[in-house]
N, C-alpha and C positions, 0 to 999 in steps of 0.2 A: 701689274696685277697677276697674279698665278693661278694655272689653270685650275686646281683644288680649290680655291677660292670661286671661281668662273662656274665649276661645278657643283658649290653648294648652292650658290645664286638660283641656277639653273634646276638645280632639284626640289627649291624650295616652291614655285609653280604660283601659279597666276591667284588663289585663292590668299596667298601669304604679301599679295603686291602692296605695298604701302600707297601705291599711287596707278592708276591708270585711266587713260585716255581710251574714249571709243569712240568711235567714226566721226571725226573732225575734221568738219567743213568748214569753209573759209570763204566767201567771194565780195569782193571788193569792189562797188560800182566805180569807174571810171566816164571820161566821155570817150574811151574807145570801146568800154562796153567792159564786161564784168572779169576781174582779177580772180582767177580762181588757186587763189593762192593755199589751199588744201583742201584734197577730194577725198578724202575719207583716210584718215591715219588712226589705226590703234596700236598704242604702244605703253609696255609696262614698267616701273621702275620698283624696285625691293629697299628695303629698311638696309640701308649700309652700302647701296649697291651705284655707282657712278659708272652713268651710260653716257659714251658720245653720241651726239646727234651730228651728223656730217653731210657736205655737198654743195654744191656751188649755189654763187648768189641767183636767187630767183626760187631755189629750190624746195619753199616754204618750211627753213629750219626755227626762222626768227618770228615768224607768224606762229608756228607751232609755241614756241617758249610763252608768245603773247595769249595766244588758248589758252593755255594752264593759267597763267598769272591774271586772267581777266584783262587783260589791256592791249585788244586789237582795235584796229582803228576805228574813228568815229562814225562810218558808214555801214562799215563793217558788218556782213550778214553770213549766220556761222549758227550749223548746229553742234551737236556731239552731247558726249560728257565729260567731265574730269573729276574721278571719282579719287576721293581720299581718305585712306580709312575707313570703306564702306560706303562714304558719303559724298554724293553727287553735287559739286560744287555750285553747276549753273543750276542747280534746280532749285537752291537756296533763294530767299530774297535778298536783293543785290548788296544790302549793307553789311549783313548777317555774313554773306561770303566773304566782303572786302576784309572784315575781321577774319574770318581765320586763315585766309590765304595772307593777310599781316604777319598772322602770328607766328603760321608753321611753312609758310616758301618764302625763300629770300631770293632773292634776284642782283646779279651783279650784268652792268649793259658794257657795252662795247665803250660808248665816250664818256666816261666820269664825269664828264660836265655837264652832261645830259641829267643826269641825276643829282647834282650841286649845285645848289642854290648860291650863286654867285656872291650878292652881298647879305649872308652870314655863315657867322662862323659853323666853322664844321663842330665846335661841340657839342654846338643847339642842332644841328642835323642831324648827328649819332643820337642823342639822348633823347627825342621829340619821340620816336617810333616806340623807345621804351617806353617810356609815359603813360604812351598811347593805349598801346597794345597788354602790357606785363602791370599798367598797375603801379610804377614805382616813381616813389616822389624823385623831385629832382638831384637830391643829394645821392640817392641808390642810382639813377641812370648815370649822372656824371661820374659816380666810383666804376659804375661800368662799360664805360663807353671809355675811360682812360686804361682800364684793363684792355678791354679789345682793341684799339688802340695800341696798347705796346706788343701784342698776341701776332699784329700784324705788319709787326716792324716800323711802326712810326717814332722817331726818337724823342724825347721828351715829351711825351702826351699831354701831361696836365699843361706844357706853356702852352702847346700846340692848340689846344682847345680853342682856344681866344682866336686862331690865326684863320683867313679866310683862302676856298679854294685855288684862289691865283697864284698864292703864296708857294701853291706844293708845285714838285716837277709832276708830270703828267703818271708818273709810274704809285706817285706816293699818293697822286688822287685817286687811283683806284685800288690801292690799300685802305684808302679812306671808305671807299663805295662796299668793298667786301667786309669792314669792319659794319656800315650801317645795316647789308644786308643778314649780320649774323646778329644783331645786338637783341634779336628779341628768339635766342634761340631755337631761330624752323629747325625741323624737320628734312627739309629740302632745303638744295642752293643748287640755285638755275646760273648758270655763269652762260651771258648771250655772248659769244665773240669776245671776249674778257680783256683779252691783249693785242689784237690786231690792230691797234693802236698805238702800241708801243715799241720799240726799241725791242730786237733782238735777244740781247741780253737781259732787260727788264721782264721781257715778255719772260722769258724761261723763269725766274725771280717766282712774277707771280701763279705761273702754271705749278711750280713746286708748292707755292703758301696755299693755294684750292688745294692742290693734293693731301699737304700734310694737315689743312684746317679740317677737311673732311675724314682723312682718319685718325684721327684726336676727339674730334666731337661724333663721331658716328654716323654722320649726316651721310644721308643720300645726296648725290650729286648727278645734273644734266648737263652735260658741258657743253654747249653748241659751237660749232666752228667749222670753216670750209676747209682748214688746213687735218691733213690726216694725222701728219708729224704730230699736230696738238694731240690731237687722240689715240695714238700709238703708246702704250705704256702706261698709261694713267688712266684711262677706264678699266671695266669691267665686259661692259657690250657694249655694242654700237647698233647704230641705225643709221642708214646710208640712205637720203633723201634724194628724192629728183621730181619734180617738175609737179610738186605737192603731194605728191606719195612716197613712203618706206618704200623704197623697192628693196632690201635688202637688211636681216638683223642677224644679230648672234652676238653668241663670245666672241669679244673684240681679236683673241690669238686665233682663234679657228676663223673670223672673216677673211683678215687678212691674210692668213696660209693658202686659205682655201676659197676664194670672194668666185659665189658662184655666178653673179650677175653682172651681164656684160658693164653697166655703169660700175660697178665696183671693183672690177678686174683693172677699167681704162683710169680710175684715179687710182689707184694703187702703183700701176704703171708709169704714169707721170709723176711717180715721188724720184729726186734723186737718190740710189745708194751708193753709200761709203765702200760697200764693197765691188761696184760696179767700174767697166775701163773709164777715166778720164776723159774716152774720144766717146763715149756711147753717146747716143744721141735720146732722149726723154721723147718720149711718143704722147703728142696731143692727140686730145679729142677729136675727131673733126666735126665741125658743122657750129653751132651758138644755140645755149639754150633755151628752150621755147615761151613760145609770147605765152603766155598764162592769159590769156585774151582770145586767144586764137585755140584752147587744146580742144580735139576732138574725140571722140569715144573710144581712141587706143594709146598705147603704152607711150608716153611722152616723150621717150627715150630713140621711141623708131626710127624716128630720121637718124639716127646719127649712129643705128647699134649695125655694130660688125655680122652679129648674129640673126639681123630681123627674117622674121617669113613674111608672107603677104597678109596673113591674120593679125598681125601687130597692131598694124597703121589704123583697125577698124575696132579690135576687140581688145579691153583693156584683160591682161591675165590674174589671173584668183590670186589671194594668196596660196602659199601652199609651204608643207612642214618639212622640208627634208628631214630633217634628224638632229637633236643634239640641243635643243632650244632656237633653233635658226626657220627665220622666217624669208621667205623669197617671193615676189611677184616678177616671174617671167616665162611668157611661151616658150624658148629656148636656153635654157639656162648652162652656162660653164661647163662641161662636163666635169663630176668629183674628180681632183686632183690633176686638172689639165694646167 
């Protein structure tokens, strides 16, 4: 993505956001006591604009995706909004929403078979949500579910139709997943963890097919992922999550140059570089991320940040704007250009 591009994004301002989240709660009963798997996130997404969502597991990147899409778990106690186009989706009544989060977010998950109905065929998978959603008899979803279909590399579509998921390698069933979640042309496409399932080289495969599906159709995209490499290159912004908050957003080129927060400094750090010696050593984190059962009224991050004070550990810090569209929650932040 180019920074010209980053800065029209940027300039176009919260009033132009095709999509936004405010203050999204999450807590999850357990019997060790409540998951608080996100304590208030707001985060915005623009018409054209593909933001990473990033951070390690625990970090509530995938609870977050399941906020927007309606589908956090069955205990699940959660306020917020998720406004689209004006329009506040939880405040819909539940069916009314289910329709048009159908129609305009698509969702591609981590395991393709989590999403594939084992015994039938994937053409009846592709073409059900058309149906469903758009309205179109079967002979219009099957012309178009063999279109997207070949859009995303699957070779002879119309035999393929008939063939069931076990049939694909693991790489062509989630060709298959990102074809069902475009076939009723969203708006959005949420990709959870897309490829961490896959093979190296597949994985790059499909991170290029979201790229190039997304600037073909126009679509806004959320790409969530623990790996930074994913989101290096192919976003626009990012949000750097930890321990159920953004602690850190912006243009994806200006985080990473310049990552003012200690968590986004320490995974940037442990990325290897191509241009780095061969003997250098990757510098971990220290410490494991925290129980989401146990967090208390300060920054999640305290135990293990190089920078803490002793108002950390007790007082969770504001957001606040540095400059440039970049958003920051920390008492101590990076110093600019350190």
């Amino acid at each position: 993505m180019t920074l010209d591009h980053q800065a029209d994004l940027r300039e176009s301002g919260s009033a132009d956001a095709l999509l936004r989240v405010e203050d999204a709660r999450c807590a999850i009963p357990t019997g060790r006591g409540d998951v608080k798997a996100l304590g208030g996130v707001d985060l915005e997404l623009r018409a054209g604009e593909v933001l990473g969502v990033v951070g390690e597991s625990g970090s509530g990147k995938s609870t977050l995706a399941g906020f927007i899409i309606g589908a956090l778990a069955p205990r699940a106690q959660s306020t917020g909004s998720v406004i689209l186009d004006g329009q506040d989706l939880r405040a819909l009544p539940s069916e009314t929403a289910r329709r048009v989060r159908g129609r305009r977010i698509g969702i591609v998950f981590q395991d393709p078979m989590m999403a594939l109905n084992p015994v039938v065929p994937i053409g009846r998978q592709v073409t059900e949500a058309a149906m469903f959603n758009l309205g179109l008899s079967r002979a219009e979803a099957k012309a178009k579910a063999v279109g997207l279909l070949r859009q995303v590399g699957i070779p002879d579509p119309e035999r393929r139709l008939r063939h069931y998921p076990h049939q694909f390698s693991g790489g062509m069933r989630q060709r298959i997943t990102i074809a069902m979640a475009l076939v009723c042309d969203p708006d959005i496409l949420i990709a959870d963890e897309a490829t961490t399932a896959l093979d190296v080289t597949v994985q790059r495969q499909i991170l290029d097919l979201l790229a190039r599906l997304a600037r073909e159709r126009s679509l806004a995209m959320i790409m969530v992922s623990h790996d930074l490499s994913v989101i290096a290159g192919r976003t626009d912004t990012i949000a750097v999550m930890y321990g159920g908050y953004v602690v850190e957003s912006g243009p994806t080129v200006e985080v990473f140059r310049n990552p003012r927060h200690p968590y986004t400094r320490a995974l940037l750090r442990a990325i290897p570089r191509i241009d780095g010696s061969r003997h250098a050593r990757l510098e971990a984190i220290p410490g494991t991320p925290p129980d989401l059962t146990l967090l208390g009224t300060g920054c999640p991050f305290a135990p293990r940040c190089p920078n803490a004070l002793p108002l950390c550990a007790d007082v969770m810090p504001a957001v606040s704007h540095p400059h440039g569209g970049r958003t920051l929650r920390c008492h101590n932040p990076v110093p600019e250009g350190a």
